[in-house]
N, CA, C and O atoms as CSV, one atom per row, in Angstrom:
chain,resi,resn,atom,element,x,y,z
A,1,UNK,N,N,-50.398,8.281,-8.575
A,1,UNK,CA,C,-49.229,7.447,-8.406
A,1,UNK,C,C,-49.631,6.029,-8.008
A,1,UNK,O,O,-49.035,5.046,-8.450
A,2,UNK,N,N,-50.659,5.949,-7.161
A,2,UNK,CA,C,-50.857,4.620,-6.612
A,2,UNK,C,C,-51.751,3.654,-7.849
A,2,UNK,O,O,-51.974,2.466,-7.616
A,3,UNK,N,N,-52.263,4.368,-9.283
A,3,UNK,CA,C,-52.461,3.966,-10.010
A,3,UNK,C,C,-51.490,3.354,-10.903
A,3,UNK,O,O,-51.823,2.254,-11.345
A,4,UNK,N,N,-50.047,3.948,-11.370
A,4,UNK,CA,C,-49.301,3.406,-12.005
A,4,UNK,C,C,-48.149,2.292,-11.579
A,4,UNK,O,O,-47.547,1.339,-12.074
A,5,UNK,N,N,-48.248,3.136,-10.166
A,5,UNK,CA,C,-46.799,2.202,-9.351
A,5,UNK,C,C,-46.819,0.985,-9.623
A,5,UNK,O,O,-46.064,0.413,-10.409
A,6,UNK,N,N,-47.846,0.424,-8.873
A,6,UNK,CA,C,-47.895,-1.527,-9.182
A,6,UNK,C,C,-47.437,-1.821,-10.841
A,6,UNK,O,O,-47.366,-3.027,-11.076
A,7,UNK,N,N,-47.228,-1.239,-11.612
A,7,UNK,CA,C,-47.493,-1.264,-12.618
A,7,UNK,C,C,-45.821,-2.485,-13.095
A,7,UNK,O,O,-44.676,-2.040,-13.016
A,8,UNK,N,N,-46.106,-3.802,-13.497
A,8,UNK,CA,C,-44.763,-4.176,-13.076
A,8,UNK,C,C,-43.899,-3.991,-14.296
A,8,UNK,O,O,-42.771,-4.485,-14.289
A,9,UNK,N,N,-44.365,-3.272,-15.422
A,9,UNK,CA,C,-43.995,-2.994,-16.624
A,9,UNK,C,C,-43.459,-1.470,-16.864
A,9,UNK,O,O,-43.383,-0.838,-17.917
A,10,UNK,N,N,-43.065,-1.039,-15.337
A,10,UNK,CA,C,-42.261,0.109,-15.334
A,10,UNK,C,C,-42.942,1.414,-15.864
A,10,UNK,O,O,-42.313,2.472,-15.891
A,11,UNK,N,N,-44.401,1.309,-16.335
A,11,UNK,CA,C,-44.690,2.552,-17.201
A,11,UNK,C,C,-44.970,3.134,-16.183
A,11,UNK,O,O,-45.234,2.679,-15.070
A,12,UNK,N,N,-44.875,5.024,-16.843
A,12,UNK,CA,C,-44.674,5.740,-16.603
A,12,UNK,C,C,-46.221,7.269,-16.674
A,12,UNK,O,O,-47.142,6.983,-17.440
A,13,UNK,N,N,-46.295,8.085,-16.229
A,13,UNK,CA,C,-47.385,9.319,-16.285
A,13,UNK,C,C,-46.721,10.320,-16.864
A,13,UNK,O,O,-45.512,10.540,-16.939
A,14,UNK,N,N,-48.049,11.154,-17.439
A,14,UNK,CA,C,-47.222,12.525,-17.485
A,14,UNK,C,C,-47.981,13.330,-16.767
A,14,UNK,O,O,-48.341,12.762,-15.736
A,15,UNK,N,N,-48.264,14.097,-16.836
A,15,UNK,CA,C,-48.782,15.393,-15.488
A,15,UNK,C,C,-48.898,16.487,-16.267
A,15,UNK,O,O,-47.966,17.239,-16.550
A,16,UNK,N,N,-50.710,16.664,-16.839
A,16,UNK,CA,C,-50.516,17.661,-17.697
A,16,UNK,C,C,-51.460,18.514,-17.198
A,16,UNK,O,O,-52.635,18.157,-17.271
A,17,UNK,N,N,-51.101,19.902,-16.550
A,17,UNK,CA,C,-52.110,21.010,-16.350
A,17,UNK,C,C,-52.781,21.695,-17.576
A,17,UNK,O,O,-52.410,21.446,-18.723
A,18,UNK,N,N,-54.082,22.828,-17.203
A,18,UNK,CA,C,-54.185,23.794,-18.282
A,18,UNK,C,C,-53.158,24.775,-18.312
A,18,UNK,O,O,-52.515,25.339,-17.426
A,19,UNK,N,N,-53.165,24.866,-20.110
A,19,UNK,CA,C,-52.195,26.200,-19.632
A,19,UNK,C,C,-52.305,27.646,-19.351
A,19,UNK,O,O,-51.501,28.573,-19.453
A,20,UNK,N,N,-53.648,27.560,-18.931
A,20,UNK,CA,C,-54.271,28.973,-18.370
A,20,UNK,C,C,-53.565,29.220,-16.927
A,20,UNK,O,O,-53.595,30.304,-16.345
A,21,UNK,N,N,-53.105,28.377,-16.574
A,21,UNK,CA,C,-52.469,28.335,-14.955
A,21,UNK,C,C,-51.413,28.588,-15.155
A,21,UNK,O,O,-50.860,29.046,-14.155
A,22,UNK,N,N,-50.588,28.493,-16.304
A,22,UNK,CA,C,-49.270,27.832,-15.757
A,22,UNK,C,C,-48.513,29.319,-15.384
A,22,UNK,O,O,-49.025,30.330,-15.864
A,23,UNK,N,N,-47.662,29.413,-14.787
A,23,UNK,CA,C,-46.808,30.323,-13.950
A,23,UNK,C,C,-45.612,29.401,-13.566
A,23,UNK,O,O,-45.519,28.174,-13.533
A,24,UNK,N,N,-44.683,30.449,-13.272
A,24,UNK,CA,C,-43.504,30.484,-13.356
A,24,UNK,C,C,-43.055,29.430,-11.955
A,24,UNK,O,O,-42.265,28.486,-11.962
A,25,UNK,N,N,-43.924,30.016,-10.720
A,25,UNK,CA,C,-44.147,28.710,-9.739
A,25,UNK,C,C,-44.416,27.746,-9.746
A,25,UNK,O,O,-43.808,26.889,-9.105
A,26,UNK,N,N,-45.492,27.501,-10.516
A,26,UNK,CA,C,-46.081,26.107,-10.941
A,26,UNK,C,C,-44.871,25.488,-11.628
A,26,UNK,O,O,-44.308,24.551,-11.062
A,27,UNK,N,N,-44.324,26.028,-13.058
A,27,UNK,CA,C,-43.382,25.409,-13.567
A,27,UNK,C,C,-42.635,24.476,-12.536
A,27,UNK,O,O,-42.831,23.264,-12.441
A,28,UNK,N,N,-41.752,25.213,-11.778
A,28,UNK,CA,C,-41.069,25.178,-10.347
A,28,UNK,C,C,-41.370,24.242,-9.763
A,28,UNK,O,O,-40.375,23.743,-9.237
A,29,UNK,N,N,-42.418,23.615,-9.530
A,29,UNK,CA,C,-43.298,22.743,-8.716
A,29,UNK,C,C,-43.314,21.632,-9.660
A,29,UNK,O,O,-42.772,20.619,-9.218
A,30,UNK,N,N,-43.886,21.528,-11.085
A,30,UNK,CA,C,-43.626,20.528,-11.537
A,30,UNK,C,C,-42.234,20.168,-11.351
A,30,UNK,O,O,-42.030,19.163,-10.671
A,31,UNK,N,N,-41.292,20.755,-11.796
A,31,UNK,CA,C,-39.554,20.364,-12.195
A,31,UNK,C,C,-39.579,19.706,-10.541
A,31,UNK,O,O,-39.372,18.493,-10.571
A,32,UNK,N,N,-39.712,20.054,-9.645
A,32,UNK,CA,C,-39.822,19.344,-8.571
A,32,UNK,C,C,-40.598,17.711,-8.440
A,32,UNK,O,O,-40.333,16.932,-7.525
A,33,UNK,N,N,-41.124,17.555,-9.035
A,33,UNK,CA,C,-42.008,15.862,-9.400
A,33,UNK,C,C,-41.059,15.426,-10.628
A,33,UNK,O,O,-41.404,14.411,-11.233
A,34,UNK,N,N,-39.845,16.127,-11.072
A,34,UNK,CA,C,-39.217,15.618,-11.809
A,34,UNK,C,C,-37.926,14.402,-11.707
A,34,UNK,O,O,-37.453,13.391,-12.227
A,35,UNK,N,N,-37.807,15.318,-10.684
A,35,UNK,CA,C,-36.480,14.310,-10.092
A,35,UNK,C,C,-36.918,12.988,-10.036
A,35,UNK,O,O,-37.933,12.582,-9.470
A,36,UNK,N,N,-35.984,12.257,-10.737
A,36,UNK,CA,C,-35.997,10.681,-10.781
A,36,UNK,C,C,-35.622,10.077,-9.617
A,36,UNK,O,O,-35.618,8.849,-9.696
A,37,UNK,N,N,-35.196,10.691,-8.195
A,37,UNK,CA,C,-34.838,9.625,-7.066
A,37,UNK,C,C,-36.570,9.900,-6.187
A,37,UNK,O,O,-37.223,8.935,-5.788
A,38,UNK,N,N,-36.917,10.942,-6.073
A,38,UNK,CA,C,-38.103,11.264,-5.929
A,38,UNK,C,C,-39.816,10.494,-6.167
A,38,UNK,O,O,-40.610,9.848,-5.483
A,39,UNK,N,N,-39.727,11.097,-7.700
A,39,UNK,CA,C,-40.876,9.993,-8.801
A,39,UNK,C,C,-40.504,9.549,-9.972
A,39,UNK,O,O,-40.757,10.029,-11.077
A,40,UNK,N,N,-39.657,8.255,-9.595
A,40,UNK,CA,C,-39.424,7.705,-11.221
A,40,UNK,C,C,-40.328,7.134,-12.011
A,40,UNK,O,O,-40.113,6.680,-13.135
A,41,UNK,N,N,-41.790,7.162,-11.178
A,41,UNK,CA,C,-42.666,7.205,-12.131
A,41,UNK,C,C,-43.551,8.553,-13.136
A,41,UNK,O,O,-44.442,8.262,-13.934
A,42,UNK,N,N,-43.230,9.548,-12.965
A,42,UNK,CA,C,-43.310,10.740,-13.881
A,42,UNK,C,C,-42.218,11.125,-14.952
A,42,UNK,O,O,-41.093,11.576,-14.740
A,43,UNK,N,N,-42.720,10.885,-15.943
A,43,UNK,CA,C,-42.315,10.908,-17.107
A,43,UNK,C,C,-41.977,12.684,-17.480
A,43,UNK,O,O,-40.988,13.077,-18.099
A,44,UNK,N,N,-42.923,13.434,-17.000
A,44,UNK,CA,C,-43.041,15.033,-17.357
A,44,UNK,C,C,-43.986,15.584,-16.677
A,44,UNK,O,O,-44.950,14.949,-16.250
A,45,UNK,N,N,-43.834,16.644,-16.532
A,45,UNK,CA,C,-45.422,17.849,-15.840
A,45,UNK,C,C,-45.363,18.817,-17.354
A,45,UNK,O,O,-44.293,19.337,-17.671
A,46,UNK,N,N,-46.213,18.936,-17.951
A,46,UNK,CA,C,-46.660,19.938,-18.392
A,46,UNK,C,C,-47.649,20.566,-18.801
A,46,UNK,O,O,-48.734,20.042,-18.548
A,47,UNK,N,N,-47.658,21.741,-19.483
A,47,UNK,CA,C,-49.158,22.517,-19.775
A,47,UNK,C,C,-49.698,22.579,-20.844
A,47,UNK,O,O,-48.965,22.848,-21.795
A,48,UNK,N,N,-50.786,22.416,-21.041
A,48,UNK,CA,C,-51.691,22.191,-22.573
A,48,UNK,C,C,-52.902,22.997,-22.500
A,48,UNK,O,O,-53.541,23.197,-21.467
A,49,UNK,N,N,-53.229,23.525,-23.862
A,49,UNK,CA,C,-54.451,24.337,-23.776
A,49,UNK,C,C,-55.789,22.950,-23.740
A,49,UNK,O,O,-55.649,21.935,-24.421
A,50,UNK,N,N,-57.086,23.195,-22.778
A,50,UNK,CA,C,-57.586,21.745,-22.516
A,50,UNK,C,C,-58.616,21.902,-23.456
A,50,UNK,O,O,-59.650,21.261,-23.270
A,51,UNK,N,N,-58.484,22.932,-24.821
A,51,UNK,CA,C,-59.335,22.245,-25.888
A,51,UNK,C,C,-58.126,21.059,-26.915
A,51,UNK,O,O,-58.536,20.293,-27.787
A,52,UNK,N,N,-56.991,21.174,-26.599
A,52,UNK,CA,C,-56.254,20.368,-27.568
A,52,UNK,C,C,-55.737,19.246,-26.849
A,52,UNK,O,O,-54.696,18.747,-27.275
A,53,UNK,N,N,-56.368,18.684,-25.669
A,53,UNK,CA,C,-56.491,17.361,-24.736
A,53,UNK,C,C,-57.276,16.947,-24.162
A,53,UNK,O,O,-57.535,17.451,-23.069
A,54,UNK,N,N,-58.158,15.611,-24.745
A,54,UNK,CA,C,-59.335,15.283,-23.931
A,54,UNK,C,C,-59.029,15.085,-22.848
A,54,UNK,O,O,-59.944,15.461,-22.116
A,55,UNK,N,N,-57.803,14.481,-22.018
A,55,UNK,CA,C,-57.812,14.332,-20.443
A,55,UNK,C,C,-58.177,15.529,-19.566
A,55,UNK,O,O,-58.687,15.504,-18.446
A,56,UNK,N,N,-57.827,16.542,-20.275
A,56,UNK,CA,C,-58.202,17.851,-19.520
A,56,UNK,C,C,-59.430,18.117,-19.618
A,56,UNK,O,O,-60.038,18.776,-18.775
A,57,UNK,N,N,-59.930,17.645,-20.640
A,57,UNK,CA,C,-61.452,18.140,-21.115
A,57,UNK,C,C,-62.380,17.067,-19.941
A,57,UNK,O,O,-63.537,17.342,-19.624
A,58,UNK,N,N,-61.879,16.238,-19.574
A,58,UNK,CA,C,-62.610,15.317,-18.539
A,58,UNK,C,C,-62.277,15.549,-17.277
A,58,UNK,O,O,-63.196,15.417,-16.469
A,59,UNK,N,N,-60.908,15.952,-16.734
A,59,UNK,CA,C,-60.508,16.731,-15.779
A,59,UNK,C,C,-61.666,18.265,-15.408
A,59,UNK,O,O,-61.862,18.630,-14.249
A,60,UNK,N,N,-62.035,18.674,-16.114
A,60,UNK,CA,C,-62.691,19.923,-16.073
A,60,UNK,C,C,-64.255,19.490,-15.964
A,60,UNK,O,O,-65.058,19.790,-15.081
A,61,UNK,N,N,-64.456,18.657,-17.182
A,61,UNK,CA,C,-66.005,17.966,-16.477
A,61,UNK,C,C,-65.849,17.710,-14.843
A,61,UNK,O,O,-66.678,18.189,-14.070
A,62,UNK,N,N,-64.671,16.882,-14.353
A,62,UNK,CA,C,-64.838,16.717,-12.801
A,62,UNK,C,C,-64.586,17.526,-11.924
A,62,UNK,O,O,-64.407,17.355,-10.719
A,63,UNK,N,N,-64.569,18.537,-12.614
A,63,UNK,CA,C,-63.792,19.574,-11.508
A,63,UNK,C,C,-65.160,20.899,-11.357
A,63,UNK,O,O,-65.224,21.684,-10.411
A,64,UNK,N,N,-66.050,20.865,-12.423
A,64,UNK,CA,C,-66.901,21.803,-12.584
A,64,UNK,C,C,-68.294,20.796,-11.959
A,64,UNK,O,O,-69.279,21.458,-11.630
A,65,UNK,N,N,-68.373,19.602,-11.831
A,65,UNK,CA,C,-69.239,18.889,-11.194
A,65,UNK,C,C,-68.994,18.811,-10.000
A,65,UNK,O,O,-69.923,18.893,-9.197
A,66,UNK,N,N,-67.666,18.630,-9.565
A,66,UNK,CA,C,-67.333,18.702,-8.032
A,66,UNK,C,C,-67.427,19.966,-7.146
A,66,UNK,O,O,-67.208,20.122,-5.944
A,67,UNK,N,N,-67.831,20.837,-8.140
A,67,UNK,CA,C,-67.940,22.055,-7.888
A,67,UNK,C,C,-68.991,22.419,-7.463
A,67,UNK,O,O,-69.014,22.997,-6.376
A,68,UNK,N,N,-70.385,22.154,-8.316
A,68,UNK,CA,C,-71.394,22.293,-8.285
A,68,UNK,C,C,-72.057,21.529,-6.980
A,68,UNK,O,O,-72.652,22.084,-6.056
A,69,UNK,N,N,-71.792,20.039,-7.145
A,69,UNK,CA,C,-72.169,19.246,-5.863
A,69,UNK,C,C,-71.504,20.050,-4.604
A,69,UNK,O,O,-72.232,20.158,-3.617
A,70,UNK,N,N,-70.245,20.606,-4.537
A,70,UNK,CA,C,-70.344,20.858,-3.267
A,70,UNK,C,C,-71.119,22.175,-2.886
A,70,UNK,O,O,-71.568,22.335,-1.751
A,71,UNK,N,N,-71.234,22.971,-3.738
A,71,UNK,CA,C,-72.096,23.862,-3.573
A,71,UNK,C,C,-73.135,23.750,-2.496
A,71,UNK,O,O,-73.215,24.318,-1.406
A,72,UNK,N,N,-74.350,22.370,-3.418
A,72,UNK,CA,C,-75.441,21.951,-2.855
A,72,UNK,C,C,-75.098,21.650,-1.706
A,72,UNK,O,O,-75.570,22.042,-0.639
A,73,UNK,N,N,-74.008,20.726,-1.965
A,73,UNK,CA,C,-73.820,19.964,-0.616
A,73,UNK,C,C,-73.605,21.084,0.867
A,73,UNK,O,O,-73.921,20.751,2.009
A,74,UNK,N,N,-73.011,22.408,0.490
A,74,UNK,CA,C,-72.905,23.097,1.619
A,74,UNK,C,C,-74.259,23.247,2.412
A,74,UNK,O,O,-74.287,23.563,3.602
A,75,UNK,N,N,-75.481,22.971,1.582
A,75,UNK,CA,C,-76.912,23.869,1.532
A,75,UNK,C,C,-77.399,23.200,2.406
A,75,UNK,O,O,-78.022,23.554,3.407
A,76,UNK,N,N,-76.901,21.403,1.751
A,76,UNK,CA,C,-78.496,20.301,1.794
A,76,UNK,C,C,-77.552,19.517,3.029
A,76,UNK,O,O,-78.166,19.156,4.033
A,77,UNK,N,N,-76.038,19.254,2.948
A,77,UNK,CA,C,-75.554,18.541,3.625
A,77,UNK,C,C,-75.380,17.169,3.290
A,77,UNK,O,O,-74.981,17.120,2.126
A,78,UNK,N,N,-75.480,16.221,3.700
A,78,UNK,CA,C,-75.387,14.888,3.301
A,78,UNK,C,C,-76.791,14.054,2.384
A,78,UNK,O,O,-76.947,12.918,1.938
A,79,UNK,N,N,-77.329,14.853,2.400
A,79,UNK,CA,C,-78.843,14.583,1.490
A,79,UNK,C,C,-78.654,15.315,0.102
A,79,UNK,O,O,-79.604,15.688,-0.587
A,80,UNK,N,N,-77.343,15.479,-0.230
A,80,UNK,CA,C,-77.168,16.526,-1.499
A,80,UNK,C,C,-76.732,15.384,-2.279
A,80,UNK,O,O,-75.902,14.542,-1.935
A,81,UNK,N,N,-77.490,15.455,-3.549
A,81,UNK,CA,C,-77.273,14.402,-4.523
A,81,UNK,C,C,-76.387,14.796,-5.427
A,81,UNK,O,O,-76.379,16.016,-5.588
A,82,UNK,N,N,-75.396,13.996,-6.283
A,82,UNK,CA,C,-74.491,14.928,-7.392
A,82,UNK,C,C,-75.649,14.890,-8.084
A,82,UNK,O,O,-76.643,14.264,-7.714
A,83,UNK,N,N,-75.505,16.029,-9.839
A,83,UNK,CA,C,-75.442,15.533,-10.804
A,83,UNK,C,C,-75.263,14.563,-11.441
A,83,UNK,O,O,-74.291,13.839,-11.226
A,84,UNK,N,N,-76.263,14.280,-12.492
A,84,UNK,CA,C,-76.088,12.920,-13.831
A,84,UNK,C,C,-74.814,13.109,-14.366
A,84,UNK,O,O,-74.386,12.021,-14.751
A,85,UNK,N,N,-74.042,13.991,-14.555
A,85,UNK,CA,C,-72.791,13.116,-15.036
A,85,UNK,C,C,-71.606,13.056,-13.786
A,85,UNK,O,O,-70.494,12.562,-13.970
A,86,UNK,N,N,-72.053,13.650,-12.485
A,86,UNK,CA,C,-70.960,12.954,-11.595
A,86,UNK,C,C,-71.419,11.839,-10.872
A,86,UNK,O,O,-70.723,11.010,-10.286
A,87,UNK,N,N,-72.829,11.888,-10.972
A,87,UNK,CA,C,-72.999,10.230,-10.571
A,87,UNK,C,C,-72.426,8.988,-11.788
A,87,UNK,O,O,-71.865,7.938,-11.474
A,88,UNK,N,N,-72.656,9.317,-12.832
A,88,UNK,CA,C,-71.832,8.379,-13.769
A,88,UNK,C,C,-70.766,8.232,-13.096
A,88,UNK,O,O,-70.552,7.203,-12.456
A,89,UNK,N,N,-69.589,9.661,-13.159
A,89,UNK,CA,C,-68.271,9.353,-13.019
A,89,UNK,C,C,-68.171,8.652,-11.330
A,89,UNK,O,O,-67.017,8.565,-10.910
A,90,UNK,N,N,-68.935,8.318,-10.675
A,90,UNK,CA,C,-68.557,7.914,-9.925
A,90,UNK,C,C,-69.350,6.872,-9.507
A,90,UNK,O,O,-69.342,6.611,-8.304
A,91,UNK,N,N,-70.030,6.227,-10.249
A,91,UNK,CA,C,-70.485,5.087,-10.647
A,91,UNK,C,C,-69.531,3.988,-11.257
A,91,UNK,O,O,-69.761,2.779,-11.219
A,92,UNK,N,N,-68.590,4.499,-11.741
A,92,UNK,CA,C,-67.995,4.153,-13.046
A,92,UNK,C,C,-66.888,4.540,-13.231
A,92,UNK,O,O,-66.636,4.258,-14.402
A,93,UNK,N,N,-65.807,5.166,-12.656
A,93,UNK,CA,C,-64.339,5.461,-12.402
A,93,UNK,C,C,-63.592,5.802,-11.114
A,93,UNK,O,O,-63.966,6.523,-10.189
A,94,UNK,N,N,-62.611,5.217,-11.240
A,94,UNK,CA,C,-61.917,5.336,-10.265
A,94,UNK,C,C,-61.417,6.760,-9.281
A,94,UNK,O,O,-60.429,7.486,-9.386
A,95,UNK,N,N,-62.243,6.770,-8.591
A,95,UNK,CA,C,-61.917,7.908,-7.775
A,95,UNK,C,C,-61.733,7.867,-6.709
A,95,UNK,O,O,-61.736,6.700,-6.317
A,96,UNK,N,N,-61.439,9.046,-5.440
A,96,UNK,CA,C,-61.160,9.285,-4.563
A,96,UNK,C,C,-61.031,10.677,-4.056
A,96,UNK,O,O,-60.083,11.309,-4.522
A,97,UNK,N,N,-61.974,11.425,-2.989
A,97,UNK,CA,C,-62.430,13.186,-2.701
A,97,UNK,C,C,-62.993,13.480,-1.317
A,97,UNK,O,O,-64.128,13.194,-0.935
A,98,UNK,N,N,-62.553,13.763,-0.995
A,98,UNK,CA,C,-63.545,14.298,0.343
A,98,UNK,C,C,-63.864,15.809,0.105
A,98,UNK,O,O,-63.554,16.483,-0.877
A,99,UNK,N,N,-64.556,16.192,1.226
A,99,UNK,CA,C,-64.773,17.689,1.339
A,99,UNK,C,C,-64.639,18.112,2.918
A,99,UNK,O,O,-65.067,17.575,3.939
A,100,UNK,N,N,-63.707,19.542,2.647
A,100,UNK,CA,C,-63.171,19.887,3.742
A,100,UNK,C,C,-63.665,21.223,4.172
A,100,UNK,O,O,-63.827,22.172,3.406
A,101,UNK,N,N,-64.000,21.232,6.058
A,101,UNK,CA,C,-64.329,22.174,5.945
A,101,UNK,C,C,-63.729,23.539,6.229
A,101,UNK,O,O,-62.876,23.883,5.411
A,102,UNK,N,N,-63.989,24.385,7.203
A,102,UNK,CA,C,-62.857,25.533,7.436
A,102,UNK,C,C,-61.970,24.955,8.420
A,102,UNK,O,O,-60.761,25.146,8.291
A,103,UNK,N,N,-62.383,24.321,9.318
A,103,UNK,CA,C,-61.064,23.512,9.946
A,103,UNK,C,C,-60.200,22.647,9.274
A,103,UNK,O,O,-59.046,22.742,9.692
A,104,UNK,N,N,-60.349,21.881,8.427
A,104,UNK,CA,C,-59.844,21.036,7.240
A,104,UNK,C,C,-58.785,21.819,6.806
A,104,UNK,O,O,-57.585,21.545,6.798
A,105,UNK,N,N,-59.542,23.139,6.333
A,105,UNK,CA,C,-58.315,23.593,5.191
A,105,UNK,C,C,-57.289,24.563,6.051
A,105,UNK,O,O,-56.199,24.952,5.634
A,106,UNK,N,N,-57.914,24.898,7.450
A,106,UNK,CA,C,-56.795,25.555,8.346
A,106,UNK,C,C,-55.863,24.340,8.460
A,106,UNK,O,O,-54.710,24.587,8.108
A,107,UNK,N,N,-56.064,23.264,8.813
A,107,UNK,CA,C,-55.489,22.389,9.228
A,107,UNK,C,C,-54.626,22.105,8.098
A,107,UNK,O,O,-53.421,21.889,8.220
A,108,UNK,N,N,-55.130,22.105,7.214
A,108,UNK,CA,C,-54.104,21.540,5.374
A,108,UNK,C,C,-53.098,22.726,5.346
A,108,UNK,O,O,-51.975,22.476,4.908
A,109,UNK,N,N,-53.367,23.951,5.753
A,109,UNK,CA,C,-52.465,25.084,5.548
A,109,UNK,C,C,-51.275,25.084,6.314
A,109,UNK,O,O,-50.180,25.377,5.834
A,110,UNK,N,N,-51.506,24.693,7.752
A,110,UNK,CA,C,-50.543,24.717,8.846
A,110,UNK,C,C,-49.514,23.558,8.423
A,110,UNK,O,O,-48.314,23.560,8.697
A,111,UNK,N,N,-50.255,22.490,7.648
A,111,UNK,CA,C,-48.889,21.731,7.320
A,111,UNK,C,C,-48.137,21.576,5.887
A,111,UNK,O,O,-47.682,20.559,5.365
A,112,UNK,N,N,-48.157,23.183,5.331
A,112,UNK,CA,C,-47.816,23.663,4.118
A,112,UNK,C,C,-47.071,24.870,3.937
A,112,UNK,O,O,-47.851,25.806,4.112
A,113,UNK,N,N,-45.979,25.262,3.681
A,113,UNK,CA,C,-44.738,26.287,3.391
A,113,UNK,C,C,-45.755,27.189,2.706
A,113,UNK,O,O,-46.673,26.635,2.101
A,114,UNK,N,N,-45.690,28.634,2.736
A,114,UNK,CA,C,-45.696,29.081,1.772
A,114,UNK,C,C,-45.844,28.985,0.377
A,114,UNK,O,O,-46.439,29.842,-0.275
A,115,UNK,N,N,-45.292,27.907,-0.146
A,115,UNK,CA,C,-45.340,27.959,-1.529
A,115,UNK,C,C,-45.813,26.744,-1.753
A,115,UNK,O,O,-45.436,26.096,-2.730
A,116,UNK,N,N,-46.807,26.224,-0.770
A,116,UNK,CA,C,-47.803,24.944,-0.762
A,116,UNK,C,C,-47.031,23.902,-0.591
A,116,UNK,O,O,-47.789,22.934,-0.536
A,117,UNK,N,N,-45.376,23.379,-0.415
A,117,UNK,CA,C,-45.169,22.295,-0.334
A,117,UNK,C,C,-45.422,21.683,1.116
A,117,UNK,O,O,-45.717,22.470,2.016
A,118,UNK,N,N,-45.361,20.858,1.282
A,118,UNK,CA,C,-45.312,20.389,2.614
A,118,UNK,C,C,-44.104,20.136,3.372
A,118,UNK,O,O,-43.104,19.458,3.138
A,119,UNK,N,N,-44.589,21.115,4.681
A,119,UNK,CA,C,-43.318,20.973,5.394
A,119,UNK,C,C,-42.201,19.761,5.760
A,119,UNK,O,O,-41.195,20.027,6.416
């Protein structure tokens, strides 16, 4: 969001998961980012198989590298180097990640409903 907002030409995102996920909750959850008083900058949430969308196909490169690094990173700690292609991507695109640990994600849970929204 904080990528498009400034945007003074009103455009808009769409929000596209795999559709290996999608469920009936999830649906639910998108239609919720739908509402226009909410995010009138989301255009749609929906699901695509991520061989028939490169955004997903690059979504999944970062998600299977972020994966891997934290792995190491549990091992080596702050001396854990990414991978050659997540040092690219983060050489070189706009990002933003931390890593959390078991207090982190107790802490992320306690301020989350059941059905992950935030209280």
């Amino acid at each position: 969001m904080r990528i498009v907002e400034p945007n003074e030409h009103g455009h808009q995102i769409t929000v596209c998961f795999d559709k290996g996920i999608e469920t009936a909750r999830l649906r639910y959850i998108g239609q919720l980012f739908m509402r226009p008083l909410d995010r009138p900058r989301i255009a749609s949430v929906t699901f695509a198989r991520v061989e028939h969308v490169p955004p997903l196909q690059g979504a999944d490169l970062v998600a299977t590298e972020n994966y891997w690094h934290a792995a190491h990173w549990l091992k080596l700690g702050e001396s854990a180097l990414p991978r050659p292609h997540l040092r690219h991507y983060l050489a070189n695109m706009l990002h933003q990640g931390q890593i959390l640990d078991r207090e982190g994600i107790e802490g992320e849970l306690c301020r989350r409903s059941p059905d992950g929204l935030l209280l």
